[in-house]
N, C-alpha and C positions, 0 to 999 in steps of 0.2 A: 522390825520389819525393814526390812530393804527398799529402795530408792525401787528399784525395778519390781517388785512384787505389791509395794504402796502404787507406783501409778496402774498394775496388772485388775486391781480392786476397786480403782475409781471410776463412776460413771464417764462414758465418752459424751464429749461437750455435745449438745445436741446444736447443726447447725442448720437453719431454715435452707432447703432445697431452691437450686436456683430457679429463678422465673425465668422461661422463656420471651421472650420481647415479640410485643406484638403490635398492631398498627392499624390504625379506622382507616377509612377509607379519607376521612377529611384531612388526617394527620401526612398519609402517602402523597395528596394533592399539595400540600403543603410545601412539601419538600422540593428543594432545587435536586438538577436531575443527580448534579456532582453528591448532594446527599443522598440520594437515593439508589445510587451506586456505590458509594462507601457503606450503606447500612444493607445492603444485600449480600456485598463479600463480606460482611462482617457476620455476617445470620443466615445467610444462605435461606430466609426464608422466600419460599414459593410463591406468598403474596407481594414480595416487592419484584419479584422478577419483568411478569407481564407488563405493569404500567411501566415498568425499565424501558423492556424492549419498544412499547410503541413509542416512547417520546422518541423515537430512534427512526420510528417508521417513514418519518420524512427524511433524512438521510438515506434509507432504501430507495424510495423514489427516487430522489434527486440524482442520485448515480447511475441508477435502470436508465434515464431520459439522457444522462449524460453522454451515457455509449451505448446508445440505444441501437446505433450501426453494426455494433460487433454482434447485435444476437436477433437482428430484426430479418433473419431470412427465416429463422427457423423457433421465434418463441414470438409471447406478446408480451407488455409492458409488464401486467398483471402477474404474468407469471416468473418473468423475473424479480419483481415485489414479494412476492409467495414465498417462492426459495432464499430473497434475502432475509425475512424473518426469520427463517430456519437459522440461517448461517447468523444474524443476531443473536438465537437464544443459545446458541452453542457460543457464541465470543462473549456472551455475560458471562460466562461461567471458566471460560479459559484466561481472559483478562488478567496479568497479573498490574497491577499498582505499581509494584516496586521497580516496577523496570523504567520507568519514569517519562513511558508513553501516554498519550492524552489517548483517553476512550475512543472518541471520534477517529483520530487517527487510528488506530488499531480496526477499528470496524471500518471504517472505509476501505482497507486494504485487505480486509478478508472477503467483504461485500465484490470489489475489483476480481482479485480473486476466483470468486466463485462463478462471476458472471463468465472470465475468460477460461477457464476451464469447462465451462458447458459450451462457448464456442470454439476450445479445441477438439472436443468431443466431436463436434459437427461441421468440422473440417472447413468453418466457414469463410474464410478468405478464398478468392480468386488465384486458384494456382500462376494465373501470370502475374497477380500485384504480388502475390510470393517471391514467386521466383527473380521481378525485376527488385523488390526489395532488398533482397539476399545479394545482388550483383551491385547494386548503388550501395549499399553496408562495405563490402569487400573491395570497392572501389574509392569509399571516404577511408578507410581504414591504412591502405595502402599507399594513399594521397597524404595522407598525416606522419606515415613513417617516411614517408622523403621528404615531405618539405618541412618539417619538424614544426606544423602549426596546422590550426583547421582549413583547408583548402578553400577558396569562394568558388561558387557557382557556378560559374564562366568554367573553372578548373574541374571541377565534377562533370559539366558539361562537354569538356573537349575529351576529356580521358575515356567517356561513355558514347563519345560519337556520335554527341545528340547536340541539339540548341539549347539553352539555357531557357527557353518556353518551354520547350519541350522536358525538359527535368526538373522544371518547377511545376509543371501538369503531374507531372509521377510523384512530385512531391506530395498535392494535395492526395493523390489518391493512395498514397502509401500511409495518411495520416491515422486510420483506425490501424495499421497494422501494426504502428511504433506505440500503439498505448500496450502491447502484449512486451514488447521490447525490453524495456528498465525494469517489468516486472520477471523478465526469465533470467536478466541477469543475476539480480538479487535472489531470485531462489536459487538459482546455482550455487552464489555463494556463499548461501545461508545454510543449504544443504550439505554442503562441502562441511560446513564450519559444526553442524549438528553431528554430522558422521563423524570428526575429529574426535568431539566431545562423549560420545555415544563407547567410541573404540579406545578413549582414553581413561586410565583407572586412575589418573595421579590428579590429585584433586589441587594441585598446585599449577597444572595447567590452564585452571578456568581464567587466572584473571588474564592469561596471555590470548584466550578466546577471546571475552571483552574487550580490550586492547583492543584486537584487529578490528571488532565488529564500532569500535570507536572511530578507529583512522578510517574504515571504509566511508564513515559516517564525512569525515572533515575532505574526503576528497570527492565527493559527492555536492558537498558546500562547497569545497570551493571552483568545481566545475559548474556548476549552478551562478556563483560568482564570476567567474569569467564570462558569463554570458550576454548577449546584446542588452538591453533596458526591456525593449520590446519581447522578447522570447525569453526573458525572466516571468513578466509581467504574464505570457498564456499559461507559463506551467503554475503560475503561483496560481490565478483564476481556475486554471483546468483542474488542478488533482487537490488543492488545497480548498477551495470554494467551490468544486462539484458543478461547473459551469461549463455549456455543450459549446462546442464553435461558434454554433450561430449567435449566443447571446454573449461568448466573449468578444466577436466582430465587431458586435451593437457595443459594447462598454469601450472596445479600444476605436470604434468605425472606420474600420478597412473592413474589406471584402471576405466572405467565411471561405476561400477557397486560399486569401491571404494567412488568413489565422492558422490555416490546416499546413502551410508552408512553413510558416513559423515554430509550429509544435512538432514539425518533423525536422526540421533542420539546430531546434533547441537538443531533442532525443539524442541525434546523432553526434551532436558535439560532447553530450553529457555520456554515452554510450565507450567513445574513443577515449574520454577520460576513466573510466570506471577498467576497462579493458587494457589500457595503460597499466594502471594499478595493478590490476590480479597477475597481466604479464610478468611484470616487474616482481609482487611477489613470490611468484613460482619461480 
């Protein structure tokens, strides 16, 4: 008998069927949340998802109340909370690990996200904080390519024909319109960098994707770096710590119309940097 007709006649090894993994309710409590999201992607099961998402729920708040400006003409707290769950149980499931993003981070910027796209939906800014926003942008931008450095105040002020009170007043009130700002740059260029990838069949172009989506990352850092002490200090509080003006005025105690000057005048230097960069790549 043959090697291959001797193994054709022998019983298949019988091997015990896998168990599925499953979890009490005492066991899920148990778990830190960083377990309880590794053992979800790991199992995709259904019962770890929910108590996932609500340990999260206070991060929905916190960022509803953060920019509560950008959607308080036309929704309530509640209902921005509502649809941040939504947008939660859809980033448990989209999340990847490997890409070497923290959770929190990932879901805060889908939560951001979602909030500013239901206030583009509802056209909510003031067509004149638009439109003077759009000319003080066009105006810093133009001020950095001749003097080959970020302009002060006085200099924003005299090229706009206004007082230096008077363009620190537009500042404050242009401050809800720069939190839309950093974020449309980045999906421009993410979008950009996704269509590349989408339209490209050579799979030796990815890590040249990576790469760029690297240097984008260090020139971001180091615009971020070049920054005052103080207007480091509102974006790490504002977009890192989920903290609204008025209680980052109270931690740094200057005035919240201060703070709103600072996060608009941080934007736009980080904006001229990032704008710099895409120029220069193209």
């Amino acid at each position: 008998m043959t090697m291959t007709s001797c193994a054709e006649v022998l019983p298949e090894p019988q091997v015990a069927p896998a168990q599925e993994e499953s979890y009490t309710a005492a066991q899920i409590d148990a778990m830190t949340t960083e377990e309880l999201l590794a053992a979800y992607k790991r199992t995709g099961l259904q019962e770890l998802k929910w108590p996932l998402v609500l340990r999260y729920e206070g991060l929905v708040k916190s960022i509803a109340l953060q920019i509560r400006g950008v959607y308080s003409s036309f929704a309530q707290v509640d209902d921005i909370i509502s649809e941040g769950v939504l947008t939660l149980l859809s980033s448990v499931d989209k999340f990847d690990p490997e890409k070497g993003v923290k959770f929190e981070t990932y879901v805060a910027k889908r939560i951001r996200g979602m909030i500013i796209d239901l206030a583009r939906r509802q056209d909510w800014l003031p067509r004149s904080v638009r439109k003077r926003a759009k000319e003080v942008d066009q105006t810093v931008g133009e001020l950095y390519t001749r003097l080959g450095r970020f302009p002060t105040d006085q200099e924003i002020a005299d090229e706009l024909g206004t007082t230096v009170a008077k363009y620190q007043k537009d500042m404050a009130n242009m401050a809800l319109s720069n939190v839309l700002s950093l974020e449309a740059l980045f999906e421009e260029k993410e979008q950009g960098s996704a269509t590349e990838r989408i339209s490209s069949n050579d799979p030796s172009s990815m890590p040249e994707h990576a790469l760029q989506e690297a240097e984008l990352q260090k020139v971001l850092a180091d615009g971020i770096a070049s920054l005052r002490e103080n207007e480091q200090m509102v974006l790490a509080l504002y977009y890192q710590k989920n903290l609204n003006m008025k209680k980052i005025a109270q931690v740094m105690e200057v005035s919240e119309p201060r703070i709103s000057q600072l996060h608009t005048r941080a934007v736009q230097k980080l904006r001229v940097y990032l704008e710099q960069y895409m120029k220069n790549e193209g």
